[in-house]
N, C-alpha and C positions, 0 to 999 in steps of 0.2 A: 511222602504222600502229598499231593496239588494239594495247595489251598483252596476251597470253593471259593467259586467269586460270588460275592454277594450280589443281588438281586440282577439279572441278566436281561430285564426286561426295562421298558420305560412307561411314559406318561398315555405315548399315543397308543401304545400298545394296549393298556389297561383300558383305554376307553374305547377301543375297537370290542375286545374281547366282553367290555360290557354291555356294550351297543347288543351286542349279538346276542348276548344272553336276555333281555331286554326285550328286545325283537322277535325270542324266541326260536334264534335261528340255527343256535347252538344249545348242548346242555352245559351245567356248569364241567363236568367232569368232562367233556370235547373241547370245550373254552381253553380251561386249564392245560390242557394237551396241546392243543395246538398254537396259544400263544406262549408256553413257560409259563403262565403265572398261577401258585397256588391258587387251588379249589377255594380257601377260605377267605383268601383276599378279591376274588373275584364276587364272591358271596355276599361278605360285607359290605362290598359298596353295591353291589346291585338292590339291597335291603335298604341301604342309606347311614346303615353304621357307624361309617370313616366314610370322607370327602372320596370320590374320583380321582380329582386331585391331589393327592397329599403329599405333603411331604415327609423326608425321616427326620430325626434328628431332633432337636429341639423346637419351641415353638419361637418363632419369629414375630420381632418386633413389630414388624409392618404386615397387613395382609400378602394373600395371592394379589387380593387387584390390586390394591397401594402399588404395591411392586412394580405390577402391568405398567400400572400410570406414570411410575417413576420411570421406568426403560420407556416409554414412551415418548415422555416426554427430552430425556437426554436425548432421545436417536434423533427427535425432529430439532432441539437444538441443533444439533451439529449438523444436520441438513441448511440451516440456514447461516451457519460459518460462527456458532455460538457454543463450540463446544463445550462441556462443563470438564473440569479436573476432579479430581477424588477427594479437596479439599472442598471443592465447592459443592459437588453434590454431597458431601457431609453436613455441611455446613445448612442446606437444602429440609437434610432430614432431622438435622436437632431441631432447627425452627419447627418444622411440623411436630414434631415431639411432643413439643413445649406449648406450642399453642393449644393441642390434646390433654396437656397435663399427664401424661401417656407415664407410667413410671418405670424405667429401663435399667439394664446394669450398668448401661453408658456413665462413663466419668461426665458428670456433668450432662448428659442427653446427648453428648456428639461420638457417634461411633466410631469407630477406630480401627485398626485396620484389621484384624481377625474378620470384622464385622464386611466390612472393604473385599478381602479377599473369597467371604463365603458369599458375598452378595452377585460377584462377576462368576463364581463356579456355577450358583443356581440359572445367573442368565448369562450362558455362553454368547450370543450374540451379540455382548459388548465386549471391548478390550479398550486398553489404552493404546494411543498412537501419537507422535509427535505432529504436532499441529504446523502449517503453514501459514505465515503469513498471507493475507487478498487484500489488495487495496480497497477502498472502500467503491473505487470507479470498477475495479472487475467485478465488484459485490451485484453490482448492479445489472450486471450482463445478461442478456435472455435467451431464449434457443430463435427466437424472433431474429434478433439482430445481429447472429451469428448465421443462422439460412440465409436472410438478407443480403449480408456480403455474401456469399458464395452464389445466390443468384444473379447479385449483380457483375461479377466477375465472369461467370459463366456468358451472361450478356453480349460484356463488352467484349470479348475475346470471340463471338461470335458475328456480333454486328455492328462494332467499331468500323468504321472508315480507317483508323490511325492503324489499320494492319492488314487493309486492303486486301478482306477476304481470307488472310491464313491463319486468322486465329483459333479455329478448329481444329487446323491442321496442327497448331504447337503443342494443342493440350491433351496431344496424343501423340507426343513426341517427348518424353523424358529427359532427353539431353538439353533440350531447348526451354527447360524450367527451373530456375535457379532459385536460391535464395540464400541472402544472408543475413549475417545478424553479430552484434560486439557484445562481448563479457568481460569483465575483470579477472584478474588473475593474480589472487594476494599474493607478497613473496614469499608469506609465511606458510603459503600452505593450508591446510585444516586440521586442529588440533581432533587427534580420535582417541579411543578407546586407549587405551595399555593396560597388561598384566602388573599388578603391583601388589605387593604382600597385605597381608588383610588386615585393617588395621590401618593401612598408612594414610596419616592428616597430609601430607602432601606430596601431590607427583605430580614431575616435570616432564616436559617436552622441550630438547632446544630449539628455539628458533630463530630467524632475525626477530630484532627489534622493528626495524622498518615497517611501518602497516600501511605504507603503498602499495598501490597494484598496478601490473602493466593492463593497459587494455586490446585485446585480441579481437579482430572482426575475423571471422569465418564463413567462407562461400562453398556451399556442394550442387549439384543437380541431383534430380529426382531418378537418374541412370547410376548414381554411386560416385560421382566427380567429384575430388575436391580438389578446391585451385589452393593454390599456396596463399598462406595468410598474412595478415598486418598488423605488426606488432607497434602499439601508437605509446611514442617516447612520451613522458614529460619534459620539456627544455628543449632549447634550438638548437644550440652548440655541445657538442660533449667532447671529453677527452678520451673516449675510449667510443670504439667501433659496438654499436648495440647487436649487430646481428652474430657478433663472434661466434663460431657452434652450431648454426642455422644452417640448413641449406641456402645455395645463391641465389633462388628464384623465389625466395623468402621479400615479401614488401615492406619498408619500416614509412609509419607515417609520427609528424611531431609537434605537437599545441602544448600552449603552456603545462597546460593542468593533466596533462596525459589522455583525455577524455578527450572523442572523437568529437568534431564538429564540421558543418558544411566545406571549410575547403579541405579538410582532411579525406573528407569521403569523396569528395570531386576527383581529387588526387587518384585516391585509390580505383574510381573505378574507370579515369580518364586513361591514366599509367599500369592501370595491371587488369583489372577487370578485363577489360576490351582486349589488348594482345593476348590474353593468357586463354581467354575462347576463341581469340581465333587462332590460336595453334595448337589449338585442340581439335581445329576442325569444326566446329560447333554452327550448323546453319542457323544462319540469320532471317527474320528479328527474333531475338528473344526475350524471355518472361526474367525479369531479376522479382523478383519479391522482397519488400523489407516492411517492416514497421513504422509506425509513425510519428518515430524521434524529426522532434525539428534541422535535425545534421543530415538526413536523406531529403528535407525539401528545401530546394534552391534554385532559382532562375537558371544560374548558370549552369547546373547538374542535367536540367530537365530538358535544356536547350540541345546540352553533347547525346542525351540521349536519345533523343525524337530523332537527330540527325545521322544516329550510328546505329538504330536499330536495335535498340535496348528498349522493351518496355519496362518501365520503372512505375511498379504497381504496390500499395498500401494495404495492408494489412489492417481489419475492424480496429481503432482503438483500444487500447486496453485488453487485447483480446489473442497477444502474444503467446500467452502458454495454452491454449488451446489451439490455435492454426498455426505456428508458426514451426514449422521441419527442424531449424537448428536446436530449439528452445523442447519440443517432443521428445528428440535421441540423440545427438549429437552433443550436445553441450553438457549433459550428463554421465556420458561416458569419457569426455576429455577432463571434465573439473577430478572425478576420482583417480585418472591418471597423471593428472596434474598434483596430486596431494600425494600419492607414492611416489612417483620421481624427487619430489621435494626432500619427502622420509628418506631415501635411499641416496639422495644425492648429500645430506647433511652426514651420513654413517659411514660414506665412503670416503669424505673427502674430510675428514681429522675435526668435524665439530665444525668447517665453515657451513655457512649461510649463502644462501641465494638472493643473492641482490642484483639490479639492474643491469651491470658488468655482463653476468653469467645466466641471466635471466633466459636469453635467446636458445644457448646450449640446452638448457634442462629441461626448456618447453619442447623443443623438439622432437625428442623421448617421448614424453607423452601424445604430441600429435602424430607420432608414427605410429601408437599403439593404436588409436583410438579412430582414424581415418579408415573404417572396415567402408565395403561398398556395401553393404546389407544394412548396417546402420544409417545411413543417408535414405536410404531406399525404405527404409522401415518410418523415417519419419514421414516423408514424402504423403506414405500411405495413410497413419494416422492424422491428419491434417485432412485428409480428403481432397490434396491437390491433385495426386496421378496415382493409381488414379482415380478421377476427379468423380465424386460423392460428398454431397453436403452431407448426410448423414453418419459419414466416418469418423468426427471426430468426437473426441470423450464428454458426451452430455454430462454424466457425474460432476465433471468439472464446474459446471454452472449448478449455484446453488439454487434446490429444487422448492423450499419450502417458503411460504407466507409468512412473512416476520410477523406478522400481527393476527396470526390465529387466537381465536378467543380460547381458552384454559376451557371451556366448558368441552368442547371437540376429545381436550385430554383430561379430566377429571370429571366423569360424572356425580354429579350432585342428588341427592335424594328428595332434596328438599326445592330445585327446579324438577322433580320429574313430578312433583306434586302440583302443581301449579295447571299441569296439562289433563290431570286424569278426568273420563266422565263421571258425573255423580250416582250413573244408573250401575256402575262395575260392582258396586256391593249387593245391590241384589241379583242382579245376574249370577256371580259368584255363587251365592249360599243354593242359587238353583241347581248350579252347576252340580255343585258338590252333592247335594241329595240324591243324586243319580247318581256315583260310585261311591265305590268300599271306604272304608276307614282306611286301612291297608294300602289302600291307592291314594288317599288323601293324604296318608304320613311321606308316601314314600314321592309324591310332587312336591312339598313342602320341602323334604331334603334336596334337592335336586335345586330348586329355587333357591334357597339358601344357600348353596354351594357353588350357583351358576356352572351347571352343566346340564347345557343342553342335548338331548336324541333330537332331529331334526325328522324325522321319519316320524314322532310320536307325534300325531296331530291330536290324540286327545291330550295332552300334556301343555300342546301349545297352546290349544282355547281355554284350557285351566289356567295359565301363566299369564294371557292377555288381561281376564278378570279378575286375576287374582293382583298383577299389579294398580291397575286403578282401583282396584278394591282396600289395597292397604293403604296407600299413597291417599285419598280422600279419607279415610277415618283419620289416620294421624295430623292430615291439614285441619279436619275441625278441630283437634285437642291442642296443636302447638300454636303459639305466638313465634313470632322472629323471637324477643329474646328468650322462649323456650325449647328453641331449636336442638335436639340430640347431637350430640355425636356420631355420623355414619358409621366410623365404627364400632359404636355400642349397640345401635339401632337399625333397623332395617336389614335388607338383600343387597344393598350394594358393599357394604363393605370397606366402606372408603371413607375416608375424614374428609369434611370441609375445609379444612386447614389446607387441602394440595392446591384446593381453589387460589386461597391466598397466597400461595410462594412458588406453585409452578406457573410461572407467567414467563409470558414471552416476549424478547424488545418489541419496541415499534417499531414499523417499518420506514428507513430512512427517504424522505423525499425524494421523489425520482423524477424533478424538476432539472433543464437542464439549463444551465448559464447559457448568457447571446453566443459565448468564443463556443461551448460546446456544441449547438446547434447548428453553429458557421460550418465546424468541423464536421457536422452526418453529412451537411448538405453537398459539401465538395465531392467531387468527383476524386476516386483513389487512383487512376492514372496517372502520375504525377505526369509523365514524359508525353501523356495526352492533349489534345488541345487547348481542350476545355480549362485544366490545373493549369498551363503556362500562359493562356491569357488572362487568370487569376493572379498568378504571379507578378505579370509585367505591370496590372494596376495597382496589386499591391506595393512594386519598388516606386512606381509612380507617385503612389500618393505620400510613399518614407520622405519621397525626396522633396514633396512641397512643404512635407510636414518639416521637414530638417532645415528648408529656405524662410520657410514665416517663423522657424524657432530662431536661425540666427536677427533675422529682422527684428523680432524683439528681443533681441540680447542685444544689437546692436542701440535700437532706441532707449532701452532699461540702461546702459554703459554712458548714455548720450545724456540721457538723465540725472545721472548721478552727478557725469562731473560738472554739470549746469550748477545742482546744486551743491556742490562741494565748493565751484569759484563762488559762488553765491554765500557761501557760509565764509569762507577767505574772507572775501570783500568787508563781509559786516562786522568780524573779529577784527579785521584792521580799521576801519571807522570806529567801533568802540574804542580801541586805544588810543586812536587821537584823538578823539573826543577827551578822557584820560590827562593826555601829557598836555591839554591846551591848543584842539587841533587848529584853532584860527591863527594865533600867531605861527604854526609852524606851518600851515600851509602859507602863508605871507611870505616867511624866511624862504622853505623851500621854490615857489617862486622867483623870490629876488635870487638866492643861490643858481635857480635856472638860468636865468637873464642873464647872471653875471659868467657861470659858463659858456652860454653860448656868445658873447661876448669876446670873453679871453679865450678861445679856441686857436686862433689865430695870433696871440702873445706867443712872443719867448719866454713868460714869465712862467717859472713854471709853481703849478698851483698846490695846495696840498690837499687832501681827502682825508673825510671819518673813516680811520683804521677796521671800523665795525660793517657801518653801511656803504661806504665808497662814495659818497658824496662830498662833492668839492668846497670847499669855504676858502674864504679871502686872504686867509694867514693871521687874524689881528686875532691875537693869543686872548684880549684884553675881552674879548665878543663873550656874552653871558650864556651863548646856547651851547659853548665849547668845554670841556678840560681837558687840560694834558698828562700826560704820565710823567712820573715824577723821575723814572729811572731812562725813558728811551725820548725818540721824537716825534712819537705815535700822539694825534689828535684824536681827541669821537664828541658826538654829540652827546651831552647830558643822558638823552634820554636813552642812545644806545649804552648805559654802562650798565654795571649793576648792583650800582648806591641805590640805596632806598630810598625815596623821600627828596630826593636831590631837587625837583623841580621848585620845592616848596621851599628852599633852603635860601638864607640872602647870600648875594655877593660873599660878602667877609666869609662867610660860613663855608663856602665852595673853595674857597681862599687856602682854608686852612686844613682843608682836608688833602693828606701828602697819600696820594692812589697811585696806585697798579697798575697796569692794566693786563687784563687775560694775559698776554703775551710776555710780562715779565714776571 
C-alpha cells in the first residue's frame, strides 16, 4: 500500500485559500477542495488559532522574522562579495543568543549542524557554493564603467580617422575580431576529487613535484578561428627541443621567468600573429583585442601595428573576466582538458610526470579537444563584442550591493518605530475600535501579531495604521533606554535588538583613485592609435632624460666620493708623519730627492728601502736606516714593524738582531 505523503500543500497555498475565505469568496468546505488543505486547518487560521504561517515540527529558536532578517541579511552580504560560511553565520547567531540571554539546547548557545542543516531545508534559497576570489580593484567596478568602455569602443570604431571609415564595416564582420589572452599551465595539473574507502586519513594523487607552469597565450576570432598558440619557455638555451609532440605551426616564445613580456609579445604577434591571418585570408585592418598587462603596451608593438593594419585595442582595467572572449569560454574549457590529459598521461605512462621536456605533447591533447568553433563564438557573444551589445555581458558579475547599508534597512527595530508614531494614534484607535465587533478586534489583533497581511482588507489596514502608533507611543511613555524590552518578548515585530548589533555590514572601501589610476581612465585604449603612440613616444622620451640626469648624478656622487676618499688619504698620511716626526723626514726625504736626482747620471749604483723604494746614500751608520740581520735588504725605521723604534737610542737599535718580512 503508498505511503501517504504528508501534507501536499504549502505556505502560499494556505494563504490564498485563506485570503479567499476571508474575502468571502470561497466557503471553507470549496477552500479545502480546491486548494488540498483540511477544512480544519483552514478554519484555524482564518479564526486566528494557529499562525498562517506555521511551521511543523518543533519550536524554533529564532523567530519567522529573525530568520527573514537573517537570510536577508547573508544574501545581501554576498551580493557585495562578503559572503558568510556556516561557521560564521553560527557564530552570528550564538552572539545574538547570548546577548538575549535566549536559553537553547545549543552546547554553549552555538548551533551545530542538525541546527545548520534544518535552517537551509526551511530556506531553500540559500545553499553553499565555493566562493571566488575579486581583487579588491574588480570590487570596485560599475555597470558605468563597463557601458563606458563599450561606448567608447563603439565610437572609435566608428569615427576614428585611424581606420579611415571601415570600422563599422569590421564590427560586423566576425573574422576580422580577434582576441587574446596568456594563462598558466601548472605541470601538475589540478588535484580533484577521488574515490577512496571511508575512513581513509590519507589520499594520494601522483604528481610532479615541480610547481612551475608553462605559460600559453591563445588567439581565436569571433567566426570560431583559432591560430596556433605560444608556448612561453622559462630560459634561453635548452637541451632539449620544447615543442617535441606539438604540431609545427605551433609558436614557442622565451624570458627568464617563463612569463610573457613586451618583446616576447612583440615577437609573437610580429612572427606569427601577422602571417598566420594572413594565410588565413583574413581582410585587413583588424581588431586584436587584449588587456591591459603592461607586456601588450609598447612603443615598438604599437608602431608594427599602426603600420600593418592591426588595431591593437585595451580592454576596461580590471575588467577581464567580464569582457574578455578567451577568459568567458575558452580558457575554461582548455584548463579542464588540461587536468585530464595530465591524469591520463601520468596512468599511461608507468607513474611518469609531465615536466617541461613533454610539456608540448600533452598540451596538445588538450588544445585539440577544447579548440570547438562554437566555443570561441559563444564567448565572442557573452562579451557583447559580435555581436556587439553593451548590454550582453553578465551584470551579476559586478557586485550589486551598498557595502554601507545601514542594518536598520535589514533588522527592524521596535523601539526606532517608536520614535516616529503620532501622539493622536491612541485615540483614534479606541474610536476605531468602538465601531466593530469583539470578534473582529481579536481576530486583527492576531493577524498583527503574526504579520499577515489580506491587502484587499482595507478595513484591517486603517485598524493596523492606528493600531501601530497607538502601541508604539504608550510603550515610549513607560520605557527608558535602559528599560528597553526585548523585541522578542515584546511587541509585533518579533525580532531582537541584538540583529541590530551583529548584523552589520563592512564599510564601503574608498573609491578614490590614485594620480597612475586616473592617468590610466584617461588614456585612450587604442594602443596602435595615434593618440597612445604619441603617449608613448613622450613617455620613452622623458625615461631617457630621466636615465641621462640619473647617470649625471652618478657620475657627480662617483666624482665625489673619490674627492673625498683622496682627501681622507692625504689627512691619514699627514697624521702619520706628524707621528714618526714629519719635519725631520720631510728634510731627509728632500735631501734623499736631491741627491737622487743628482746621482741619476752615476754609475754608482744606489741602494733603496726594500719597503718603500726610496733611495738612500749606502751609509749603513745613517740613524733613519736598519738592516736585516740575515739578507742585504735596507728600510727605513719607520717602514718596519718594531714598535717604538723612533724613540729608541742608537745603542738600542744597535742591538736589536731583526728580520725582515722577507726572511
Amino acid at each position: 500500500m503508498p505511503r501517504h505523503k504528508y501534507r501536499q500543500y504549502n505556505q502560499d497555498t494556505v494563504k490564498k485559500a485563506v485570503e479567499a475565505v476571508v474575502r468571502k469568496e470561497l466557503s471553507l468546505n470549496k477552500a479545502s477542495k480546491l486548494y488540498g488543505i483540511p477544512r480544519t486547518t483552514i478554519q484555524d487560521k482564518v479564526k486566528g488559532l494557529v499562525p498562517v504561517e506555521a511551521r511543523s515540527g518543533p519550536k524554533t529558536n529564532l523567530t519567522m522574522e529573525e530568520e527573514d532578517k537573517l537570510v536577508s541579511w547573508a544574501t545581501h552580504m554576498n551580493e557585495i562579495g562578503y559572503g558568510q560560511t556556516k561557521r560564521e553565520l553560527q557564530l552570528v547567531v550564538k552572539k545574538i543568543l547570548d546577548q538575549d540571554g535566549r536559553k537553547t539546547q545549543f552546547a554553549n548557545n552555538l548551533p551545530g549542524r542538525d541546527w545548520w542543516q534544518r535552517f537551509l531545508k526551511r530556506h531553500p534559497q540559500l545553499t553553499e557554493r565555493q566562493g571566488e576570489a575579486l581583487g579588491k580593484e574588480r570590487a570596485q567596478l560599475s555597470h558605468e564603467k563597463v557601458e563606458a568602455w563599450y561606448d567608447e569602443f563603439e565610437t572609435y570604431m566608428k569615427t576614428s580617422q585611424d581606420l579611415d571609415g571601415k570600422g563599422e564595416e569590421i564590427l560586423k564582420d566576425p573574422n576580422r575580431l580577434f582576441n587574446c589572452d596568456e594563462s598558466g599551465f601548472p605541470l601538475s595539473g589540478k588535484i580533484e576529487k577521488v574515490l577512496a574507502p571511508v575512513g581513509s586519513r590519507n589520499v594520494y594523487q601522483i604528481t610532479t613535484s615541480d610547481k612551475k607552469q608553462i605559460t600559453v597565450l591563445a588567439c581565436m576570432n569571433a567566426a570560431g578561428l583559432y591560430l596556433p598558440p605560444m608556448l612561453i619557455y622559462p630560459g634561453v638555451r635548452f637541451r632539449y627541443y620544447p615543442l617535441e609532440g606539438a604540431p609545427a605551426d605551433w609558436f614557442m616564445g622565451r624570458s627568464g621567468n617563463g612569463w610573457i613580456d613586451s618583446e616576447v609579445f612583440y615577437e609573437w604577434i610580429a612572427n606569427h600573429f601577422l602571417p598566420e591571418v594572413k594565410k588565413h585570408g583574413v581582410k585587413f585592418p583588424v581588431v586584436l583585442l587584449v588587456d591591459g598587462h603592461k607586456s601588450h603596451v609598447s612603443l615598438e608593438t604599437a608602431e608594427f601595428c599602426n603600420k600593418n593594419g592591426i588595431i591593437l585595442y585595451c580592454f576596461l582595467a580590471h575588467a577581464s573576466h567580464i569582457m574578455q572572449p578567451c577568459d568567458l569560454s575558452f580558457f575554461r574549457s582548455l584548463k579542464g582538458h588540461w587536468t585530464k590529459e595530465v591524469k591520463e598521461f601520468t596512468l599511461q605512462s608507468d607513474g611518469q610526470t609531465v615536466t617541461k621536456v613533454n610539456f608540448a605533447g600533452v598540451f596538445a591533447k588538450a588544445w585539440k579537444k577544447s579548440t570547438i568553433k562554437e566555443t570561441a563564438m559563444n564567448g565572442f557573444r557573452s562579451a557583447g563584442i559580435f555581436p556587439f551589445n553593451k548590454n550582453a555581458y553578465d551584470k551579476s558579475k559586478i557586485l550589486q550591493g551598498e557595502q554601507n547599508t545601514n542594518t536598520e534597512d535589514c533588522v527592524v527595530s521596535e523601539v526606532q518605530q517608536q520614535k516616529s508614531c503620532p501622539p493622536a494614534a491612541t485615540a483614534g484607535l479606541q474610536a476605531f475600535e468602538s465601531c466593530i465587533s469583539e470578534e473582529k478586534k481579536w481576530l486583527f489583533e492576531k493577524r498583527f501579531a503574526e504579520k499577515y497581511d489580506i491587502q484587499t482588507d482595507e478595513l484591517y489596514n486603517v485598524w493596523k495604521k492606528l493600531k501601530v502608533g497607538s502601541t508604539t507611543v504608550e510603550e515610549g511613555d513607560q520605557q527608558t533606554p535602559e528599560e528597553t524590552p526585548k523585541p522578542s518578548q515584546a511587541g509585533p515585530s518579533r525580532i531582537s535588538t541584538a540583529f541590530e548589533d551583529h548584523l552589520r555590514f563592512p564599510k564601503a572601501p574608498s573609491t578614490s583613485l590614485s594620480t597612475k589610476q586616473k592617468l590610466n581612465e584617461q588614456l585612450p585604449k587604442a594602443i596602435s592609435g595615434e593618440k597612445f603612440r604619441k603617449y608613448l613616444k613622450d613617455k620613452q622620451q622623458e625615461r631617457e632624460e630621466e636615465e641621462t640626469r640619473k647617470q649625471k648624478n652618478r657620475e657627480e656622487r662617483e666624482a665625489k666620493k673619490a674627492a673625498k676618499e683622496k682627501e681622507k688619504q692625504e689627512k691619514e698620511k699627514e697624521k702619520s708623519l706628524r707621528n714618526t716626526g714629519r719635519s725631520a723626514l720631510e728634510k731627509e726625504n728632500e735631501e734623499e730627492e736631491e741627491e737622487d736626482t743628482s746621482d741619476e747620471s752615476d754609475d754608482e749604483v744606489n741602494e733603496v728601502c726594500a719597503n718603500c723604494g726610496r733611495r738612500y746614500r749606502g751609509e749603513w751608520e745613517d740613524k733613519n736606516w736598519i738592516g736585516c740581520v740575515n739578507c742585504p735588504r735596507w728600510y727605513h725605521r719607520r717602514c718596519t714593524d718594531i714598535s717604538d723604534i723612533t724613540s729608541m737610542t742608537e745603542e738600542e737599535v744597535n742591538a736589536i738582531d731583526w728580520f725582515c718580512p722577507e726572511c
